[in-house]
C-alpha positions, 0 to 999 in steps of 0.5 A: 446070591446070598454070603456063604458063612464060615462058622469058626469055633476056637480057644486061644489055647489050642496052637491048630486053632492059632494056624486057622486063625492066621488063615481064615481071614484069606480064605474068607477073602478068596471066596467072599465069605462071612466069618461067624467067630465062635470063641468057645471053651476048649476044655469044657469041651474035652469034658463033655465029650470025654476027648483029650490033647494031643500033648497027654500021649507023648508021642502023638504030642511030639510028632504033632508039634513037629506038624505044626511046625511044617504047616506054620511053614507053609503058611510062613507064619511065627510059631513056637510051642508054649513051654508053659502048655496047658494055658488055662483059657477060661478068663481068656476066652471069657474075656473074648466073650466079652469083646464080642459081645460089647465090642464086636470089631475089636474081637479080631485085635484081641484074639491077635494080641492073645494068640501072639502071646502064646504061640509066638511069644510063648508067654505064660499066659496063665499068670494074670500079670502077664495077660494084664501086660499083653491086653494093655500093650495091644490096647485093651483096658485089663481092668474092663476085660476082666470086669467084663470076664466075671459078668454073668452074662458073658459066662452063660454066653461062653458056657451056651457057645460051647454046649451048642458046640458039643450038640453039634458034634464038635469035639475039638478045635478048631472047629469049622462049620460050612451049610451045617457040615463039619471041619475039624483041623487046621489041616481041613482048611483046603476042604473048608476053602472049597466047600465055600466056593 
């Protein structure tokens, strides 16, 4: 029988995309399938399909922070929120890009070392000190990433995965496709889970 595929469409940026990110990897696991990572533009896509955070209405913001706080719970995960949100993702997911496409295996580790700094950490992540700090402690080269981060090549890459995202109807993250059905939340996983067994 052929491997089921988990699509997996994320931004560092997005704190639901982090919860999906600590558990997909069990969920993968658990029902022998394959993970296509989708490092995708978060923003571009809010731009594309007039979508917006949560965090800009006040209430729905508090409310789901206080959420993803119990589901951190549940999955007894580290969460905090970023006191410097909205995080800038555009060189960090170019430079996810970038890892994925020059160093495939390694995506799993930067992707790790960038969410930790964000929703554990809560560093500021839109200062490129700081990114340059956290890259070279999880083992990265700064220096390469970002080279890398300005190649057109990678751009276009990241700019193509979001456009497909967006003729997908992908809206926001994280976003999951399973035979060509959408998930959209962490709070989705139980359907993604079942949906692959």
């Amino acid at each position: 029988m052929a491997e089921r595929q988990l699509e997996f469409y994320f931004d560092v940026g997005s704190p639901a995309a982090y919860l999906a990110w600590t558990q997909v990897p069990r969920i993968a696991e658990e029902t022998g399938a394959v993970v296509d990572h989708r490092p995708f533009l978060l923003g571009g896509v809010f731009q594309a399909t007039g979508n917006r955070s949560p965090t800009e209405v006040p209430a729905k913001g508090r409310y789901m922070m206080d959420d993803l706080q119990r589901f951190a719970r549940r999955y007894a995960v580290p969460f905090q929120p970023n006191p410097h949100f909205p995080i800038n993702t555009l060189m960090l997911m170019r430079g996810a890009t970038g890892v994925q496409m020059h160093e495939p295996p390694r995506l799993r580790s930067y992707a790790d070392a960038v969410f930790r700094a964000i929703w554990v950490e809560a560093k500021n992540m839109n200062d490129p000190a700081t990114v340059g700090a956290v890259l070279q402690q999880a083992g990265f080269d700064a220096g390469q990433l970002l080279a890398r981060a300005a190649d057109p090549q990678v751009k276009e890459r990241l700019k193509s995965v979001t456009q497909d995202a967006v003729a997908r109807g992908v809206f926001g993250a994280p976003t999951f496709f399973v035979d060509g059905r959408m998930y959209w939340g962490q709070d989705r996983l139980d359907f993604v889970k079942e949906a692959l067994q």
